[in-house]
PDB file of N, CA, C, O and CB in Angstrom:
ATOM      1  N   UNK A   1     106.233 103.297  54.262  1.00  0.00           N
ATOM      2  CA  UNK A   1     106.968 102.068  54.063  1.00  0.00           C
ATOM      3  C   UNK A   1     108.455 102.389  53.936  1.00  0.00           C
ATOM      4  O   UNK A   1     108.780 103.356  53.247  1.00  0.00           O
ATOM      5  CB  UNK A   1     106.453 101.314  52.817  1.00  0.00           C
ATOM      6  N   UNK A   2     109.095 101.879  54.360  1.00  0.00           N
ATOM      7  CA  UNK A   2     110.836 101.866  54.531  1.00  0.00           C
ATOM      8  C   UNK A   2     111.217 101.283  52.499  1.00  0.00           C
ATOM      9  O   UNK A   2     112.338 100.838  52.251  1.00  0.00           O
ATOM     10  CB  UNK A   2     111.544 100.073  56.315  1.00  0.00           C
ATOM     11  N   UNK A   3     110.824 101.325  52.071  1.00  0.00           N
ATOM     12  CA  UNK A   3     111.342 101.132  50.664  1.00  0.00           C
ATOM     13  C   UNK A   3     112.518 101.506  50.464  1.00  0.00           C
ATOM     14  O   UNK A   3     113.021 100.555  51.062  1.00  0.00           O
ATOM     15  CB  UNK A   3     110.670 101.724  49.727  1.00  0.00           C
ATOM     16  N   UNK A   4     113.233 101.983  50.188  1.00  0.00           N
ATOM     17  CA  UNK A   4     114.668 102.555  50.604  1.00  0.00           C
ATOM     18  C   UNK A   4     115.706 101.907  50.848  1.00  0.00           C
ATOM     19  O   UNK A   4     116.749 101.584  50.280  1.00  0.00           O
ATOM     20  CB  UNK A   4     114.684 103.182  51.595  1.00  0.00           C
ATOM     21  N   UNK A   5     115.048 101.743  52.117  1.00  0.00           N
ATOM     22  CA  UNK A   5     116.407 100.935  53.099  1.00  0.00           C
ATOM     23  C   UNK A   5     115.995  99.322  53.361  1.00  0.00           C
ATOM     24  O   UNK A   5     116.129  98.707  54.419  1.00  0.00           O
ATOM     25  CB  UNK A   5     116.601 101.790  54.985  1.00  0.00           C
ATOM     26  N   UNK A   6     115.415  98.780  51.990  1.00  0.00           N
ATOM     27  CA  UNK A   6     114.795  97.370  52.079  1.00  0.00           C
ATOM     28  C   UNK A   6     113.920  96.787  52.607  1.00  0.00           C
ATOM     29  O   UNK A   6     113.342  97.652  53.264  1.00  0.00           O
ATOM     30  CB  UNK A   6     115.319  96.741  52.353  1.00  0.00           C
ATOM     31  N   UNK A   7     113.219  95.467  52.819  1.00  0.00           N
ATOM     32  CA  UNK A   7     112.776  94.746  53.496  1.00  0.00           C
ATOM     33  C   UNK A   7     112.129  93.774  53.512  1.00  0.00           C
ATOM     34  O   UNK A   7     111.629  93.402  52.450  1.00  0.00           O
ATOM     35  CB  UNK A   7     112.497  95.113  53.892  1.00  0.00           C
ATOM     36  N   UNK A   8     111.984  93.275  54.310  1.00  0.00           N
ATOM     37  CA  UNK A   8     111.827  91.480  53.946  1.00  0.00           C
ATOM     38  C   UNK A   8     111.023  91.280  53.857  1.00  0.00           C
ATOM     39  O   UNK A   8     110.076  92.064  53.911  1.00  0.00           O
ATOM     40  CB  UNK A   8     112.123  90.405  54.610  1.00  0.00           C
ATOM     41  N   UNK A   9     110.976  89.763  53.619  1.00  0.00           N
ATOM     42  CA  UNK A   9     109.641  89.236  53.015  1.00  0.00           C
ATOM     43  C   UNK A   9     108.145  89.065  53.304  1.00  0.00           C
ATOM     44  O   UNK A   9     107.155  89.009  52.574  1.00  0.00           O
ATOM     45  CB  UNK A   9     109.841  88.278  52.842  1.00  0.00           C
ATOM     46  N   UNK A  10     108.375  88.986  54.929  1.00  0.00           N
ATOM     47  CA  UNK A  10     107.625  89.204  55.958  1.00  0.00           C
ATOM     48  C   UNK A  10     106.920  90.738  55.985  1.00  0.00           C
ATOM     49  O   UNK A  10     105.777  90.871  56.420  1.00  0.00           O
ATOM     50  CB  UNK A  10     108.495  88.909  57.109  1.00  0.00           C
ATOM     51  N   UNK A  11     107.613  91.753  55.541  1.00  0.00           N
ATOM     52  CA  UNK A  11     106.950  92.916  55.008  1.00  0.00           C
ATOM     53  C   UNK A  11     106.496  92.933  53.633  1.00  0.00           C
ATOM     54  O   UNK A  11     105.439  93.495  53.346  1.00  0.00           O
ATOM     55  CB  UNK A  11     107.746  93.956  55.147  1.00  0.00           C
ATOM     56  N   UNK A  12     107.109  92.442  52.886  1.00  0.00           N
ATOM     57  CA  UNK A  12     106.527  92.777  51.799  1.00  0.00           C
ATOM     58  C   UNK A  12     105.017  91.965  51.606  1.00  0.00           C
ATOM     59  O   UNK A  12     104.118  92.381  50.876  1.00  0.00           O
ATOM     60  CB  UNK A  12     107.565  92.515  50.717  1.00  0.00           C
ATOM     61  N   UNK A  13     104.978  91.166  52.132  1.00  0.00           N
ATOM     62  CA  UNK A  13     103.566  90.445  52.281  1.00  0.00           C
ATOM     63  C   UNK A  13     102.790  91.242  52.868  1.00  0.00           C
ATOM     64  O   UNK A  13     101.992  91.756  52.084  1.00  0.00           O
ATOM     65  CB  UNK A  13     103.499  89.188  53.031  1.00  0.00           C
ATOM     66  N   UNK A  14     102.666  91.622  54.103  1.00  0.00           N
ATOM     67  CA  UNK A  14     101.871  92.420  54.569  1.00  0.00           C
ATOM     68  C   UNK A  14     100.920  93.843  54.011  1.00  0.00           C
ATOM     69  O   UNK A  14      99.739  94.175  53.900  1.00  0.00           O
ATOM     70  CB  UNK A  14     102.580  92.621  55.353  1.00  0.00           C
ATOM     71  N   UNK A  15     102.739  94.575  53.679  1.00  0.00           N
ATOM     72  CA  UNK A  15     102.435  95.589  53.063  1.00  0.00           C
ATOM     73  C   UNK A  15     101.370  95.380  51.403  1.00  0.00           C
ATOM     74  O   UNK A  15     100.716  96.300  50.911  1.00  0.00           O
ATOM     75  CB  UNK A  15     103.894  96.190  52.944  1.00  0.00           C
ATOM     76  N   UNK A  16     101.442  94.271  50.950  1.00  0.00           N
ATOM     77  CA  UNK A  16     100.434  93.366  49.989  1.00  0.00           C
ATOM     78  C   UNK A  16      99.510  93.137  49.746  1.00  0.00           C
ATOM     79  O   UNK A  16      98.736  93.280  48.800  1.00  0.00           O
ATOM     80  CB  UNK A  16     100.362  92.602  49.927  1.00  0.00           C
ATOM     81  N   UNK A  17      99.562  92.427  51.358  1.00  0.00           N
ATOM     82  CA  UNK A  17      98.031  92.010  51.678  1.00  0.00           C
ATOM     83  C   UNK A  17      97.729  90.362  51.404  1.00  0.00           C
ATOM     84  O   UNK A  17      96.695  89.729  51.619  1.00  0.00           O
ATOM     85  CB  UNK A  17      96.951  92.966  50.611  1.00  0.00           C
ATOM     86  N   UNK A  18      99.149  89.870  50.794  1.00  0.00           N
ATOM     87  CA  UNK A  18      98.845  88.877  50.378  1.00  0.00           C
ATOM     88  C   UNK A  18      99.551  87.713  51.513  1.00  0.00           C
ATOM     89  O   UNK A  18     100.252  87.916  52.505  1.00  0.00           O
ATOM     90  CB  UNK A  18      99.230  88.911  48.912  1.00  0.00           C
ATOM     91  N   UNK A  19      99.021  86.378  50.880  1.00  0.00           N
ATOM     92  CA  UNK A  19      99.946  85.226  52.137  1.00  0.00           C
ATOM     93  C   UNK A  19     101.345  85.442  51.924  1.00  0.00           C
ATOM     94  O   UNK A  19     101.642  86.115  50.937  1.00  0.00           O
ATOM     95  CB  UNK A  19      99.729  83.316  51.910  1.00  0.00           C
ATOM     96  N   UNK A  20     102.300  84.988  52.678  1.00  0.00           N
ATOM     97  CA  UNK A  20     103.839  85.010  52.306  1.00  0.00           C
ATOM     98  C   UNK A  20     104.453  84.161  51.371  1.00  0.00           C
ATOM     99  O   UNK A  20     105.351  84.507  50.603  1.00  0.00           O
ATOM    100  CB  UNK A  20     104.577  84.774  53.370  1.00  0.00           C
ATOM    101  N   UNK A  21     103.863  82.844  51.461  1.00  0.00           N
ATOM    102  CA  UNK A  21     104.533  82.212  50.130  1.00  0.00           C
ATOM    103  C   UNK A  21     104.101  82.688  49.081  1.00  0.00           C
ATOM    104  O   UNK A  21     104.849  82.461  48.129  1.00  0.00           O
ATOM    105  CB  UNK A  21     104.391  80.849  49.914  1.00  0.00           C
ATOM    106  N   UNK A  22     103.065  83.348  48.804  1.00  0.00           N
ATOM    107  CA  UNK A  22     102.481  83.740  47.579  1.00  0.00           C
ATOM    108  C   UNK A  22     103.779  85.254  47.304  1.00  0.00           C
ATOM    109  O   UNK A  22     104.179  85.637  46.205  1.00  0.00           O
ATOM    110  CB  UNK A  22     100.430  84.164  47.843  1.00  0.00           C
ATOM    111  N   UNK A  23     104.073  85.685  48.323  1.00  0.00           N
ATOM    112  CA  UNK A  23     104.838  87.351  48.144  1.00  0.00           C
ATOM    113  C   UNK A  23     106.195  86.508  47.644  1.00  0.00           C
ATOM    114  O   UNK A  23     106.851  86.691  46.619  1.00  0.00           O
ATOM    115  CB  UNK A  23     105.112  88.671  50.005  1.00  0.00           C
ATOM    116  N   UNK A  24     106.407  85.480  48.755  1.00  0.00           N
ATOM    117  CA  UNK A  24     107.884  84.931  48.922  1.00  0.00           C
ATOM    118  C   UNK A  24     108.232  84.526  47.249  1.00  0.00           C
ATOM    119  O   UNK A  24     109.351  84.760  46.793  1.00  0.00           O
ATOM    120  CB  UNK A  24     107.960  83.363  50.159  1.00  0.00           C
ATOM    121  N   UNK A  25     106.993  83.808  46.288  1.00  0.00           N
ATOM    122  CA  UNK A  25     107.247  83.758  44.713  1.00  0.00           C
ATOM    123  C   UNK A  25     107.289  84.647  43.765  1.00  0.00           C
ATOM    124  O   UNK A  25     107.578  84.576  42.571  1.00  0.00           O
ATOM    125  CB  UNK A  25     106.526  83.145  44.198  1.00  0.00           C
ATOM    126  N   UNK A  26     106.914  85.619  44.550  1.00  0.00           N
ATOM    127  CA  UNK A  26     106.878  86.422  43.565  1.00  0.00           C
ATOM    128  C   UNK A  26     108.381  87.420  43.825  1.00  0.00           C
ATOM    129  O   UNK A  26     108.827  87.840  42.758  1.00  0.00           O
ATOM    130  CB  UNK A  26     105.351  87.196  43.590  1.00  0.00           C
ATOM    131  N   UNK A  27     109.025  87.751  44.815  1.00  0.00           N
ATOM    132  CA  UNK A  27     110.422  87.831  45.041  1.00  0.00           C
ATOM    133  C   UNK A  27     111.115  86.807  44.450  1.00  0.00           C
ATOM    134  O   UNK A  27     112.055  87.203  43.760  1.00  0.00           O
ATOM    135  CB  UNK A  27     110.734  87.859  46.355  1.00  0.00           C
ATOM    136  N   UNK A  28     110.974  85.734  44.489  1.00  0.00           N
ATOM    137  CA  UNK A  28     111.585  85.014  43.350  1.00  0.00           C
ATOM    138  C   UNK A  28     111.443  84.967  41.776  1.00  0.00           C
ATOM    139  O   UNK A  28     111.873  84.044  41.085  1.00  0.00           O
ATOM    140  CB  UNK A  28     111.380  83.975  43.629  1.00  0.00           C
ATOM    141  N   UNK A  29     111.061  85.613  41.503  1.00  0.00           N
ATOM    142  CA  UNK A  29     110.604  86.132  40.376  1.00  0.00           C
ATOM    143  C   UNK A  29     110.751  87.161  39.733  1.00  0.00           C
ATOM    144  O   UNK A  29     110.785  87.226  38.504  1.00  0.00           O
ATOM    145  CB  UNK A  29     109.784  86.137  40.403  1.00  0.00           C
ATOM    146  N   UNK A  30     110.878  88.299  40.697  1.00  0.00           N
ATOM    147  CA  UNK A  30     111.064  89.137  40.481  1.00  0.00           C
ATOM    148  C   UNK A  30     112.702  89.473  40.066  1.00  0.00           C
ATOM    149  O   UNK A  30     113.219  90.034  39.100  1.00  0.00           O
ATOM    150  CB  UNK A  30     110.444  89.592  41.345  1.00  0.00           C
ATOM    151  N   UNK A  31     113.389  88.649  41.666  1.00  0.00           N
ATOM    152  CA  UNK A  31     114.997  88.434  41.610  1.00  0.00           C
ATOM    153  C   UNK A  31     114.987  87.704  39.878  1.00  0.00           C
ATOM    154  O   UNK A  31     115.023  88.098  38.712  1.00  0.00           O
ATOM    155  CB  UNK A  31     115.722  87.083  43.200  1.00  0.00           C
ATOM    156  N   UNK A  32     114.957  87.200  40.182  1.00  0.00           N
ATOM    157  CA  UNK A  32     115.387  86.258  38.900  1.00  0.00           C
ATOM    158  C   UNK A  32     115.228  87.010  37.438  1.00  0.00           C
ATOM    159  O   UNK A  32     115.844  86.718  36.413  1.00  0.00           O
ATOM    160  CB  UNK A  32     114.352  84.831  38.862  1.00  0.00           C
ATOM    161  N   UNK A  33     114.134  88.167  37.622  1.00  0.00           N
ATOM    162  CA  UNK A  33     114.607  89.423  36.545  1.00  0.00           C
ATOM    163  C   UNK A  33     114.916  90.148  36.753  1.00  0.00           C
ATOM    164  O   UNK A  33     114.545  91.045  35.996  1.00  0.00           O
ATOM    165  CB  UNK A  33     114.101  89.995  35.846  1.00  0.00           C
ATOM    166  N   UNK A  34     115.586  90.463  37.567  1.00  0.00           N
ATOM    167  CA  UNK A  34     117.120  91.451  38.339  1.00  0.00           C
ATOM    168  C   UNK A  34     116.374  92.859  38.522  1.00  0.00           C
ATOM    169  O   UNK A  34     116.938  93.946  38.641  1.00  0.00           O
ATOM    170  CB  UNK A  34     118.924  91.750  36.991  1.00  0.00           C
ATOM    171  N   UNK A  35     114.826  92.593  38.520  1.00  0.00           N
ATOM    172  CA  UNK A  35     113.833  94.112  39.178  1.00  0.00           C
ATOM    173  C   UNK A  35     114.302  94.384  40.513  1.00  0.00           C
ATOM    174  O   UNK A  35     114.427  95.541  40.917  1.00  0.00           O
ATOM    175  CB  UNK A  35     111.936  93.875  39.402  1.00  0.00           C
ATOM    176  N   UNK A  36     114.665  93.009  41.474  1.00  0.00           N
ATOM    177  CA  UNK A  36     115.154  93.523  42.567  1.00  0.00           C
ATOM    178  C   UNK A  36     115.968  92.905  43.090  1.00  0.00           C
ATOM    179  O   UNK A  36     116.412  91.906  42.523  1.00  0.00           O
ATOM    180  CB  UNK A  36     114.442  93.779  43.326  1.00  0.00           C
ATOM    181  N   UNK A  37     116.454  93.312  44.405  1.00  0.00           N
ATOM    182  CA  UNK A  37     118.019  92.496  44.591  1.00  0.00           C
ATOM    183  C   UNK A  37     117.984  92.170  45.992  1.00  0.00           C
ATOM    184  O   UNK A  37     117.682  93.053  46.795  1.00  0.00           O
ATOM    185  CB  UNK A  37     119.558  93.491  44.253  1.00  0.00           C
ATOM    186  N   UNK A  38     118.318  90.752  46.466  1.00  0.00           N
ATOM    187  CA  UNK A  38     118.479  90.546  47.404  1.00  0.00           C
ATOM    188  C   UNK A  38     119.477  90.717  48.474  1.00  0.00           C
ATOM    189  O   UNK A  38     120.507  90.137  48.129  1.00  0.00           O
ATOM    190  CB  UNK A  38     118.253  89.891  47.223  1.00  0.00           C
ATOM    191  N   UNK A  39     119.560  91.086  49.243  1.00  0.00           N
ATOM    192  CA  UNK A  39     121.348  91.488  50.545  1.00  0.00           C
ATOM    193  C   UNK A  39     120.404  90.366  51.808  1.00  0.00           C
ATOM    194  O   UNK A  39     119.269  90.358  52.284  1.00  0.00           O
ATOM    195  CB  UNK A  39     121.727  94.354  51.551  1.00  0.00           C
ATOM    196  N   UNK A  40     121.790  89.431  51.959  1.00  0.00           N
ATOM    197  CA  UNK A  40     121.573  88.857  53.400  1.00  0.00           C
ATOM    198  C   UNK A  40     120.898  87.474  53.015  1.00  0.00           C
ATOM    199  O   UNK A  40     120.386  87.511  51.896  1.00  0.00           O
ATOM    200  CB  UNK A  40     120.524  89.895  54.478  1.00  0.00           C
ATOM    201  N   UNK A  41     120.753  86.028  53.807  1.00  0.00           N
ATOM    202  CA  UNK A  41     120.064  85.065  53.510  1.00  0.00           C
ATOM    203  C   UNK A  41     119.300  84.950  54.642  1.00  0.00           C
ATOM    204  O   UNK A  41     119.532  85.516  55.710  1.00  0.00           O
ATOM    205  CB  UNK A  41     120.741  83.993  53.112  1.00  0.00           C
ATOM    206  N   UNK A  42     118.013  83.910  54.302  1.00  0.00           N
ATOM    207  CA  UNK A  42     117.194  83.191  55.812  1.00  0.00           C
ATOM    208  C   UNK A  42     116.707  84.958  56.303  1.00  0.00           C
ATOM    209  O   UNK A  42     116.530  85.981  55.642  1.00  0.00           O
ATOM    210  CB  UNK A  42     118.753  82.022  57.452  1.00  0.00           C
ATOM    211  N   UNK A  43     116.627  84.665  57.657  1.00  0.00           N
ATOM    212  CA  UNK A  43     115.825  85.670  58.551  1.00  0.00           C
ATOM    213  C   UNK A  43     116.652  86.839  58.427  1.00  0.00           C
ATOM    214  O   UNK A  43     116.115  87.737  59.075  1.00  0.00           O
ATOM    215  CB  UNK A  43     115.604  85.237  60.157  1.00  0.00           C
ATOM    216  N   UNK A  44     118.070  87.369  57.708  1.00  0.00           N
ATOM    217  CA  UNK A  44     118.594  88.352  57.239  1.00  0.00           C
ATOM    218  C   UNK A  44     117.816  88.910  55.929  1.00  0.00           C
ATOM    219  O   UNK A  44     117.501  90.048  55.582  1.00  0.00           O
ATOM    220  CB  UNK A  44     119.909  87.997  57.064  1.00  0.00           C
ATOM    221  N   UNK A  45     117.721  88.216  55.615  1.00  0.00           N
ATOM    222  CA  UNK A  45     117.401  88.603  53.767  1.00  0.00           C
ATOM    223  C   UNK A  45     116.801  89.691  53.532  1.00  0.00           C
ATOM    224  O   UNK A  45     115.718  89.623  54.114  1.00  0.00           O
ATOM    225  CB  UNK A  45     116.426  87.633  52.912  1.00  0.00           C
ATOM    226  N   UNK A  46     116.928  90.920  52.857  1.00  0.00           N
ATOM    227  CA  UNK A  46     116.144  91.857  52.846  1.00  0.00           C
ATOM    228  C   UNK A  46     116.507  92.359  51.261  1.00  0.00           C
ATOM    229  O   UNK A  46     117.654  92.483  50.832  1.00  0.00           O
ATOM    230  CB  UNK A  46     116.366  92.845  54.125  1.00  0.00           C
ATOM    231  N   UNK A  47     114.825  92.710  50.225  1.00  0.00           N
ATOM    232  CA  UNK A  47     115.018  92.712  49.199  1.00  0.00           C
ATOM    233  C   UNK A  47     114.674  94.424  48.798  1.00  0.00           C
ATOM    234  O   UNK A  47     113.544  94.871  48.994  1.00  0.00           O
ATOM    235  CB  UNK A  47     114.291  91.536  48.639  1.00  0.00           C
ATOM    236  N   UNK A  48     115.652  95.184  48.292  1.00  0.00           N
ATOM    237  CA  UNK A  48     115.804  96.292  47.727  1.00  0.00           C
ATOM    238  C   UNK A  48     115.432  96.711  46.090  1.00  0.00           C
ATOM    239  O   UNK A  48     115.099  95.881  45.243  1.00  0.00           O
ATOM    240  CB  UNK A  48     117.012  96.427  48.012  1.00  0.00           C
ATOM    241  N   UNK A  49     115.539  97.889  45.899  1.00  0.00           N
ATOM    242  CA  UNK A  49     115.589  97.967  44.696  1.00  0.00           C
ATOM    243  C   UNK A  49     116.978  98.302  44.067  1.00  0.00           C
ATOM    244  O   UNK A  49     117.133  98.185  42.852  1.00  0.00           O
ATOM    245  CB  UNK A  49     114.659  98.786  44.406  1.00  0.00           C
ATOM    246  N   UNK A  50     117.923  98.691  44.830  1.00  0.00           N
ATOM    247  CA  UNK A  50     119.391  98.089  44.186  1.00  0.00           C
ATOM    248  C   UNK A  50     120.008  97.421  45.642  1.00  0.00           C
ATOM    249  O   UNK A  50     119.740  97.623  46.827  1.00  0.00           O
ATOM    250  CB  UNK A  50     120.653  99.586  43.386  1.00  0.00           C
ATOM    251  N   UNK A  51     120.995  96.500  44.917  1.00  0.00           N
ATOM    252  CA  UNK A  51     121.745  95.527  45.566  1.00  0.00           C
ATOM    253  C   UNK A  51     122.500  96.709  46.542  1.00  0.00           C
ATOM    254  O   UNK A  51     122.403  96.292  47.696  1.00  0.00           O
ATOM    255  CB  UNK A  51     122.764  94.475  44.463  1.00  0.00           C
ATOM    256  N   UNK A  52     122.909  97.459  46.536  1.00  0.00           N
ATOM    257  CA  UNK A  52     123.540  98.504  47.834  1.00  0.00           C
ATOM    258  C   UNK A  52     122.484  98.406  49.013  1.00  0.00           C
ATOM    259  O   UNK A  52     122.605  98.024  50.177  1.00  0.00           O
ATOM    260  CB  UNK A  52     123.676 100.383  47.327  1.00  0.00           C
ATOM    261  N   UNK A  53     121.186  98.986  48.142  1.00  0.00           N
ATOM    262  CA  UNK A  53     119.463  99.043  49.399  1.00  0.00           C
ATOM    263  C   UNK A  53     119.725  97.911  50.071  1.00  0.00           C
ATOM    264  O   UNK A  53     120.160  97.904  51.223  1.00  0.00           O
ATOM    265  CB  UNK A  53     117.492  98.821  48.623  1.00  0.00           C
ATOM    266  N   UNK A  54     119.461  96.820  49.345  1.00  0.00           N
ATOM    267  CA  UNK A  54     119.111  95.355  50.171  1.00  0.00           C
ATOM    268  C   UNK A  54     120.324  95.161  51.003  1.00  0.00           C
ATOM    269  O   UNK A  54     120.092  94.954  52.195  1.00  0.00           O
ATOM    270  CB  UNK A  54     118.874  93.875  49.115  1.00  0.00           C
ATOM    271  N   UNK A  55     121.792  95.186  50.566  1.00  0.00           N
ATOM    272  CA  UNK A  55     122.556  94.739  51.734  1.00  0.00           C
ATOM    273  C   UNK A  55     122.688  95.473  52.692  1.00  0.00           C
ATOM    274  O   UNK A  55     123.231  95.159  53.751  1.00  0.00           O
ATOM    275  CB  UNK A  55     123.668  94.424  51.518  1.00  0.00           C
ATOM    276  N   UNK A  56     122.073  96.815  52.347  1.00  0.00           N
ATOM    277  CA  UNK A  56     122.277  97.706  53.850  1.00  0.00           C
ATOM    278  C   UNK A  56     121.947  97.698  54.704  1.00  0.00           C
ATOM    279  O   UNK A  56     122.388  97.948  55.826  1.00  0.00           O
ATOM    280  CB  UNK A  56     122.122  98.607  54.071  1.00  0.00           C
ATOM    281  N   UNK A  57     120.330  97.139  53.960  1.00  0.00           N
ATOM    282  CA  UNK A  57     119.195  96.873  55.014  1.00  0.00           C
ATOM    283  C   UNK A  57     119.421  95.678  55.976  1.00  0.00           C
ATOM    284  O   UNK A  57     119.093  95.680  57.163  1.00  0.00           O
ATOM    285  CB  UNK A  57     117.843  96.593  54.266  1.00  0.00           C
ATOM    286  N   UNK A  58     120.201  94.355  55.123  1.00  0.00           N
ATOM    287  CA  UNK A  58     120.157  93.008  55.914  1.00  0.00           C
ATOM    288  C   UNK A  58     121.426  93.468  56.548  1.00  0.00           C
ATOM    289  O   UNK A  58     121.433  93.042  57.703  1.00  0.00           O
ATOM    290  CB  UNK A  58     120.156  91.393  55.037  1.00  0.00           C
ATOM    291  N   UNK A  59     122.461  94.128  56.298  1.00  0.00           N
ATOM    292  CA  UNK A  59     123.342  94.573  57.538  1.00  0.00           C
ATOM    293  C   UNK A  59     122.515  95.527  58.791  1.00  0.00           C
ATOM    294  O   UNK A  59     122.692  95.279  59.984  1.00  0.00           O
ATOM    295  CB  UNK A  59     124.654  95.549  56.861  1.00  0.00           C
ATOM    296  N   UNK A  60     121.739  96.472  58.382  1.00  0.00           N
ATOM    297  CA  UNK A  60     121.256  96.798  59.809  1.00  0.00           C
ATOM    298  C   UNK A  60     119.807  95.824  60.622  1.00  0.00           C
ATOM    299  O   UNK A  60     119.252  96.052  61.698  1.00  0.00           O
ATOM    300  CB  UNK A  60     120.800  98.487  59.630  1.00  0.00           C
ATOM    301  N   UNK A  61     119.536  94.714  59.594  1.00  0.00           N
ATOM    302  CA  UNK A  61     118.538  93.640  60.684  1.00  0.00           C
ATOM    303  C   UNK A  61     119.667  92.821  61.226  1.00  0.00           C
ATOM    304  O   UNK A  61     119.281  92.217  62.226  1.00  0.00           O
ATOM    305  CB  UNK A  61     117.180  92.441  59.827  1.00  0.00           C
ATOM    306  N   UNK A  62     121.066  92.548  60.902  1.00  0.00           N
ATOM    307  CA  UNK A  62     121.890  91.880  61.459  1.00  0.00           C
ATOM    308  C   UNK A  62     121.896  92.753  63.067  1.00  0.00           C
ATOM    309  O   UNK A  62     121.574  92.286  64.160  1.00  0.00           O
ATOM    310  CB  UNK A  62     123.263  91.799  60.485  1.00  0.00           C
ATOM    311  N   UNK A  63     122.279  93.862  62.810  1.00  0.00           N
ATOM    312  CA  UNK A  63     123.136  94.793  63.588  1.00  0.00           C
ATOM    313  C   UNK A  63     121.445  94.653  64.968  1.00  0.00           C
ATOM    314  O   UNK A  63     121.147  94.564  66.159  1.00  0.00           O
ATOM    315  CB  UNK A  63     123.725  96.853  62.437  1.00  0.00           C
ATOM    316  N   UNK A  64     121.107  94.703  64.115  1.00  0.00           N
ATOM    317  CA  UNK A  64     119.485  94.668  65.362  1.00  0.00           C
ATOM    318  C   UNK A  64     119.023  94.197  66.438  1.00  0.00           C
ATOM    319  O   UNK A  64     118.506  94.443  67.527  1.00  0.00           O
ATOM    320  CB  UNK A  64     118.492  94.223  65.052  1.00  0.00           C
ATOM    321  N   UNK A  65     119.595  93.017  65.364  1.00  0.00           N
ATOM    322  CA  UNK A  65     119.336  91.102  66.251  1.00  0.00           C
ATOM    323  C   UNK A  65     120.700  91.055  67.137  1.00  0.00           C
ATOM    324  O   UNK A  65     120.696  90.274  68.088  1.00  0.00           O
ATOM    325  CB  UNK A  65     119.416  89.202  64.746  1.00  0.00           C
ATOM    326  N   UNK A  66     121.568  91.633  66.957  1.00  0.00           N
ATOM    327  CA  UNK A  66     122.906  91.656  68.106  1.00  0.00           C
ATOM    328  C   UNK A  66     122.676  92.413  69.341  1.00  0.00           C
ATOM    329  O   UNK A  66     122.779  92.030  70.506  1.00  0.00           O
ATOM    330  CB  UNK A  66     124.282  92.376  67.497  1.00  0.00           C
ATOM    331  N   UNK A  67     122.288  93.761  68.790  1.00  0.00           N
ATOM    332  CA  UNK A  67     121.933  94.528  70.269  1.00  0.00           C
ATOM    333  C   UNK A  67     120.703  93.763  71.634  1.00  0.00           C
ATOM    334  O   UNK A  67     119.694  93.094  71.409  1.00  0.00           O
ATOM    335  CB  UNK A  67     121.127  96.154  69.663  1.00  0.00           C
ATOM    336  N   UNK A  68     121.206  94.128  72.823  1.00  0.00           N
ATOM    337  CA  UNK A  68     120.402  93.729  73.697  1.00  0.00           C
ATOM    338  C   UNK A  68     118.854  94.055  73.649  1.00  0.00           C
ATOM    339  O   UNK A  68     118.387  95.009  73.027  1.00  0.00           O
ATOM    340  CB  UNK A  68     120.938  94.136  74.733  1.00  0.00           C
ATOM    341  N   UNK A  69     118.220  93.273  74.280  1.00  0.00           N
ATOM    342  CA  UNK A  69     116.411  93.767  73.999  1.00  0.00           C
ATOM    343  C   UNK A  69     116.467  94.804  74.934  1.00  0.00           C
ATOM    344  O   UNK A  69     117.339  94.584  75.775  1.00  0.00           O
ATOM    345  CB  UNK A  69     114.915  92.511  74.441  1.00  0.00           C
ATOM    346  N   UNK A  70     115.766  96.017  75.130  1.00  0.00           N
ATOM    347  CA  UNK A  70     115.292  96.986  76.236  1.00  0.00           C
ATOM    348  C   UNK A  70     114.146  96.719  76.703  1.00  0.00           C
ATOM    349  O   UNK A  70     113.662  97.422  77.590  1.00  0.00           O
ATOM    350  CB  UNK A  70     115.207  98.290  75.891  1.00  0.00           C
TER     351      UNK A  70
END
């Protein structure tokens, strides 16, 4: 798992096992006791375990979604 270098919500569900709104509350929850930190909003958003992780990460899904598809 990329833990590290963040990731979204859409992973963290998976990696879970659970549905996404069910992961997606519990990232809210979690944020909201500053266990983890969000970088980036919407389809950027990627949640770290420090606020440096997460924005690095939603800067390189930015940087991702710019490059051409191969």
């Amino acid at each position: 798992m990329k833990g590290a270098s963040g990731l979204s919500a859409r992973e963290v569900a998976k990696a879970a096992g659970v549905p996404q709104p069910r992961a997606a509350s519990a990232l809210k929850e979690l944020k909201k006791a500053e266990r983890i930190f969000q970088g980036g909003e919407r389809r950027f958003a990627r949640y770290g375990a420090s606020a440096a992780a997460a924005e690095r990460a939603s800067l390189d899904a930015r940087k991702g979604a710019s490059e051409p598809a191969r």
